[in-house]
C-alpha positions in Angstrom: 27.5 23.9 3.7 25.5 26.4 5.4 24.2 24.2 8.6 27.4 22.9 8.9 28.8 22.5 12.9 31.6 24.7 13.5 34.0 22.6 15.6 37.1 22.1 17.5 39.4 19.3 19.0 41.4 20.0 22.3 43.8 17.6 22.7 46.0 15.9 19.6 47.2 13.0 21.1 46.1 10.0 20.1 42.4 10.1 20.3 42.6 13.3 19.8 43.6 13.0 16.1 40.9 10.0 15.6 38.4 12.9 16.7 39.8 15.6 14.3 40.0 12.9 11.4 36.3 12.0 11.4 35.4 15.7 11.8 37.2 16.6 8.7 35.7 13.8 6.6 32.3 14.6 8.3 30.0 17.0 6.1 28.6 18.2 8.5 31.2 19.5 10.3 33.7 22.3 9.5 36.9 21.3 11.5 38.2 24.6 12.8 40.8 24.4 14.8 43.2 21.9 16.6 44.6 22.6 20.1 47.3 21.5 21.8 49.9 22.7 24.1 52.1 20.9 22.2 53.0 23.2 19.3 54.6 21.1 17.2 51.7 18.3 17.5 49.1 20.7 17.4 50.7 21.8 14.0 50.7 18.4 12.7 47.8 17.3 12.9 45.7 20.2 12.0 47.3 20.6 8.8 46.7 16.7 8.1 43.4 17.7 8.6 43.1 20.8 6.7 42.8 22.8 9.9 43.9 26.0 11.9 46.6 25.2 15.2 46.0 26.5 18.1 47.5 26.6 21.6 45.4 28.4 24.1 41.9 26.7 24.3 40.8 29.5 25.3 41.7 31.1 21.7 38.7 29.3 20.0 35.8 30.6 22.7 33.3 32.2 20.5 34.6 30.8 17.3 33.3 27.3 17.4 30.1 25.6 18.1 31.5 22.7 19.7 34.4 20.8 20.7 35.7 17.2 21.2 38.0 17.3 24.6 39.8 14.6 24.3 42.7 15.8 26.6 44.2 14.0 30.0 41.6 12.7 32.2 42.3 15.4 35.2 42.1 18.0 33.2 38.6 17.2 31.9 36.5 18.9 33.8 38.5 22.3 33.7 38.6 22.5 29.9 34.9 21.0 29.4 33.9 23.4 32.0 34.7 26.5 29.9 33.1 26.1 26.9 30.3 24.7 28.5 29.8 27.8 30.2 29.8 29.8 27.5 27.4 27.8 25.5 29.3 25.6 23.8 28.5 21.6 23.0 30.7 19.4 24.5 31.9 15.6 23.2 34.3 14.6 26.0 36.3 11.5 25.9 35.5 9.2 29.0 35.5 9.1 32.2 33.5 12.5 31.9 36.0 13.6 35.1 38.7 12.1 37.9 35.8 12.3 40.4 32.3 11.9 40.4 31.5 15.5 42.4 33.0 17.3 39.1 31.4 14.8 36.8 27.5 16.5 38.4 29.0 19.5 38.6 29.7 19.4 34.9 26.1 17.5 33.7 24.2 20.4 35.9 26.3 23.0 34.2 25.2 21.6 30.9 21.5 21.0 31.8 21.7 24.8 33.2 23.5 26.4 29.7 21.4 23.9 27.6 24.2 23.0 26.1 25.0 19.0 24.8 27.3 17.2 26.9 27.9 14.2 25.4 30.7 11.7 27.3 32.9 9.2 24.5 32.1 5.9 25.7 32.2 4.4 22.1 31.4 0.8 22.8 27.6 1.7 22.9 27.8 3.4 19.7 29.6 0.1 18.3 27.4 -2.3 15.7 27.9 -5.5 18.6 26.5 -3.5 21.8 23.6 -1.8 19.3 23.0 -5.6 18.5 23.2 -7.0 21.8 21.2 -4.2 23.7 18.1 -5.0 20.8 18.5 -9.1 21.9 19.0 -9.4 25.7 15.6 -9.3 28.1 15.6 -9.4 31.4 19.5 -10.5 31.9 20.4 -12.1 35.1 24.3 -12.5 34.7 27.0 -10.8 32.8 30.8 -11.9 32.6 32.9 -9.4 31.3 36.9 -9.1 30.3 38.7 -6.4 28.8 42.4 -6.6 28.6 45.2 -5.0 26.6 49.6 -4.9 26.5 50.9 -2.1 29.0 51.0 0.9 27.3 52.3 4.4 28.8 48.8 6.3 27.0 46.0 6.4 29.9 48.3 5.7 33.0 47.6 9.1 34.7 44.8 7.0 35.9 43.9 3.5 37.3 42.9 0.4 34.8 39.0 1.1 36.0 38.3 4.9 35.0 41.2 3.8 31.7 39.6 0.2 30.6 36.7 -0.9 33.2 34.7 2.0 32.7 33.4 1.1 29.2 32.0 -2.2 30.9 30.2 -0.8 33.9 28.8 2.0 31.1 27.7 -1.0 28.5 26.7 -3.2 31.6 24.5 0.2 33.2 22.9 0.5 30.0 22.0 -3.1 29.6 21.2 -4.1 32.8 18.7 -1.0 33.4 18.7 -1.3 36.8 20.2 0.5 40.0 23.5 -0.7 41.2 22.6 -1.9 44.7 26.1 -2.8 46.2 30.0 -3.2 44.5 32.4 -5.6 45.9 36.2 -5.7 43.9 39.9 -6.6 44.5 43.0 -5.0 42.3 46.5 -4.2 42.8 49.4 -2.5 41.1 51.7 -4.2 38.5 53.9 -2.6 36.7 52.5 1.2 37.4 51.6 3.3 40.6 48.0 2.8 40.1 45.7 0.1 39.9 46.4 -1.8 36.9 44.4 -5.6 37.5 40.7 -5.6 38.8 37.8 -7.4 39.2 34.8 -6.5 40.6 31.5 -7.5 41.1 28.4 -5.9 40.7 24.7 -6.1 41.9 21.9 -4.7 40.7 18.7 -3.8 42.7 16.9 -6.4 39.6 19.3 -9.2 41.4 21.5 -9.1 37.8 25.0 -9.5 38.9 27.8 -8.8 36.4 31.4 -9.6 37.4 33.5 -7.4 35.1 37.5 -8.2 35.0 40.0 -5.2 33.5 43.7 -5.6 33.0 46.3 -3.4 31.3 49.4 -5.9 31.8 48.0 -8.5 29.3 50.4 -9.7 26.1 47.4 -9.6 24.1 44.4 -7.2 23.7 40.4 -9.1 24.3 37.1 -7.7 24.8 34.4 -10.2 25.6 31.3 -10.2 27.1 28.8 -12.8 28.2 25.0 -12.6 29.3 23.1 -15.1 30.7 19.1 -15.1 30.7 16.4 -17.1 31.3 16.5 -20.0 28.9 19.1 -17.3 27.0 22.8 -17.2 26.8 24.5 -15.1 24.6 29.1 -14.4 23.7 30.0 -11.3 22.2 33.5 -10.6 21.0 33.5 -7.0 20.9 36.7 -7.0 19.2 35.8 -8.9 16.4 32.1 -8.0 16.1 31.0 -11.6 16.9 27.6 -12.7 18.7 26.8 -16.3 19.1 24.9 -18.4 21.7 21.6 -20.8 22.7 18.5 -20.5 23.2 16.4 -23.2 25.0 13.6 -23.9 22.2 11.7 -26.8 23.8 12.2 -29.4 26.8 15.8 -31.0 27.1 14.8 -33.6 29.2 12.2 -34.8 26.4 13.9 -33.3 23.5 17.4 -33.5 24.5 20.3 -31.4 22.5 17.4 -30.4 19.3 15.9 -28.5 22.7 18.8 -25.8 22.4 19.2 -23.7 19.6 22.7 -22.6 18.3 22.2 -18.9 17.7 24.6 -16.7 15.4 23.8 -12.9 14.6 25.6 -11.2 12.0 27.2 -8.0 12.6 27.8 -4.9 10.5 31.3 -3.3 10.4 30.9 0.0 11.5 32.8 2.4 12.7 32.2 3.2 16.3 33.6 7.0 16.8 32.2 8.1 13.2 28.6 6.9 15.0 29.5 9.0 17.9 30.9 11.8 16.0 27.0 11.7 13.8 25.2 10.9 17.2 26.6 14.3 19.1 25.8 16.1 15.6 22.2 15.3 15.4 21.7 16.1 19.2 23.3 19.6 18.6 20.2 20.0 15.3 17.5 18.5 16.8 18.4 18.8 20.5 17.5 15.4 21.9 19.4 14.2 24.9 22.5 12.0 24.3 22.3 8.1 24.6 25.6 8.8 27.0 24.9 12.3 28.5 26.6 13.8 31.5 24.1 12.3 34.0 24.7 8.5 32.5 28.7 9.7 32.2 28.3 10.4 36.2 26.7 6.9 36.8 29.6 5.2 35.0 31.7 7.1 37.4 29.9 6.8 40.4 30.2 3.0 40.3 34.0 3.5 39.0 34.9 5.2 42.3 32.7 2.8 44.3 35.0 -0.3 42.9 38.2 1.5 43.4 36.9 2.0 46.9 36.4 -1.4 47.4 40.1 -2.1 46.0 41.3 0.6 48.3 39.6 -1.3 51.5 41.0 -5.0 50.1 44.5 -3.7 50.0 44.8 -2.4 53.3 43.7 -5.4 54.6 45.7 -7.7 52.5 49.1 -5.2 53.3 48.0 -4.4 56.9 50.4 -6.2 59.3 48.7 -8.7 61.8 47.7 -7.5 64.9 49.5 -8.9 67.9 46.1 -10.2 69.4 46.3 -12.8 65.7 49.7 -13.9 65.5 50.8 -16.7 67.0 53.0 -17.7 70.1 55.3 -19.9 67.7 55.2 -22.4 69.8 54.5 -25.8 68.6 
């Protein structure tokens, strides 16, 4: 095809190949190239794909129109940064960087080239958040919990910017209000980094959400709750569920026929291939991304102010007492 998107995927790992995949099935992409510093992976997967190995990103500049970077999280910025710079679209896997001051110095880069930036949080492009953010009005509580086995993908950083960050981004989005404060506790488990949180967050609306992520669970759940007005609503993001009541009439008069049991049905879909189509159309018709680098930043920006929070709890809770608070021993 003649208007079709001349990409690249940096990074073969394991989203990385999910990213090449749905380009190469896309028609309206032409998968170019795969790069890896990895030869041998690089190879693998581009000729599963159909595709030309490369490993020098900088090898493709000038050759593509845009690129999935789906490489480590620290390294994000530095690769994003280069093809941004000369022109090129970006899709990068979240968090958009390690720290929020690269994350707006990448979405002002982007806004200066006009070029897409485009950060992969797939839950929003997933049939159960499209569904949810068209239900929920005015929310006033959200509960959410995300946990998953250990695994050794994703452990260059902490369990918020590797599994909390799609909450705070889903929560941002439906919210739609400033966060006013943060307040969170986490430790360590089996990894140097934070690998159990919870935090809680409130908006300037008075919406609070307390959002729990842990990456040394022996099974894998995504769940959210909401809670409005007269509203409450489960979602299962897992399994694509949404059930829950609505208050319908008076149950002090009416009793239980007051609440209405509600059930929504949910289309299978698959989340990256919407992603993949949503960064696509931006590139033709130049609209701004549901999740550009400015919302990518927000994400982040509340990301590092939970892990600050974490950071302050566990000095406190591994600080020895000070003499003034310990005791004579005495009875």
């Amino acid at each position: 095809m003649a208007d079709q998107v001349r990409v690249a995927v940096v990074g073969s790992g394991y989203f990385g190949r999910f990213h090449a995949e749905h380009y190469a099935r896309n028609p309206r992409a032409e998968l170019v190239a795969v790069v890896d510093t990895d030869a041998d992976r690089a190879r693998a997967v581009a000729k599963e794909f159909g595709a030309e190995a490369a490993f020098d990103y900088r090898s493709i500049l000038g050759r593509v129109d845009a690129v999935s970077v789906a490489v480590p999280t620290p390294l994000h910025y530095e690769v994003a940064r280069e093809f941004i710079e000369a022109g090129i679209h970006v899709l990068v896997e979240k968090p958009i960087t390690d720290s929020f001051e690269t994350g707006h110095m990448l979405a002002s880069l982007a806004e200066e080239r006009k070029a897409v930036l485009q950060v992969g949080h797939i839950e929003r492009f997933s049939s159960a958040y499209r569904t949810l953010a068209k239900i929920i009005a005015d929310p006033l509580y959200f509960e959410s919990y995300r946990i998953a086995p250990w695994k050794n993908r994703g452990v260059e950083v902490d369990v918020i910017l590797d599994l909390m960050i799609h909450d705070i981004d889903m929560i941002i989005g439906l919210a739609d209000s400033p966060v006013a404060q943060v307040d969170a506790v986490g430790t360590p488990v089996l990894g140097k980094r934070i690998d159990l949180a919870n935090a809680r967050i409130t908006f300037e609306s008075g919406c609070i959400a307390n959002v729990t992520a842990s990456r040394v669970s022996y099974k894998t759940e995504r769940r959210m709750r909401v809670f409005a007005r007269n509203h409450y609503l489960s979602c299962d993001l897992g399994e694509g569920r949404i059930s829950g009541y609505r208050l319908r009439g008076d149950p002090m008069t009416d009793g239980l026929a007051a609440i209405a049991t509600e059930t929504y049905e949910i289309e299978k879909q698959d989340s990256l291939a919407n992603e993949i189509d949503a960064f696509l159309d931006c590139i033709a018709t130049g609209r701004k991304p549901l999740v550009d680098g400015r919302a990518g930043c927000e994400a982040l920006r509340v990301a590092s102010m939970i892990n600050e929070s974490i950071e302050h709890h566990l000095k406190r809770v591994q600080s020895p007492p000070s003499p003034s608070a310990v005791g004579t021993g005495r009875p």
